[in-house]
C-alpha positions in Angstrom: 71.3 -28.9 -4.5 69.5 -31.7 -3.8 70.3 -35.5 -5.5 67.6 -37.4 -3.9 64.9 -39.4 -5.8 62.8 -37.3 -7.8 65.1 -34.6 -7.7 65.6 -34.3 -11.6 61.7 -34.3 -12.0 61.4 -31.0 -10.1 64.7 -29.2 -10.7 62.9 -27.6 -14.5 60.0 -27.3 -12.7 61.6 -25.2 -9.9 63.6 -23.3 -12.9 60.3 -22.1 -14.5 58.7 -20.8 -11.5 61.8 -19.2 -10.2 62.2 -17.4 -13.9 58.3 -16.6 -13.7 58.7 -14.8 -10.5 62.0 -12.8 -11.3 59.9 -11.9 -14.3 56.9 -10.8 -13.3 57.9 -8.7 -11.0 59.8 -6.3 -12.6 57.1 -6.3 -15.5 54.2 -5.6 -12.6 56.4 -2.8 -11.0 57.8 -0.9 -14.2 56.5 -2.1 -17.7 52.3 -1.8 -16.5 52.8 1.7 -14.9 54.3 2.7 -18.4 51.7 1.2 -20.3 48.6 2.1 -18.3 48.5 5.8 -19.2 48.6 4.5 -22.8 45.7 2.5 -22.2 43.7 3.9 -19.7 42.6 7.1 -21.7 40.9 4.9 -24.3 39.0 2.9 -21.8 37.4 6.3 -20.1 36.7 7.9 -22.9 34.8 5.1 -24.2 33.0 4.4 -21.4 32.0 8.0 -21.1 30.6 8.3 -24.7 28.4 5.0 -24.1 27.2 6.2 -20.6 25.7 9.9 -22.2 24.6 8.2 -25.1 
């Protein structure tokens, strides 16, 4: 822990990125895997039907 000058300027900074990256991780490894097949079919089959039109 640091207590020099400008210390309590960066400790919520440092808070937010650290909770960003224990968060986004977990959401980029398990929660877009689940929802890309749920998305994904939609976005092919639309592109198809505009490509043959």
């Amino acid at each position: 822990v640091v207590t020099s000058a400008g210390a309590e300027v960066q400790r919520p900074l440092a808070t937010v990125v650290i909770g960003g990256l224990l968060t986004s991780t977990p959401m980029t490894m398990f929660l877009l895997p689940v929802l890309y097949p749920w998305f994904a079919p939609r976005l092919v089959d639309g592109s198809v039907q505009k490509s043959m039109d």
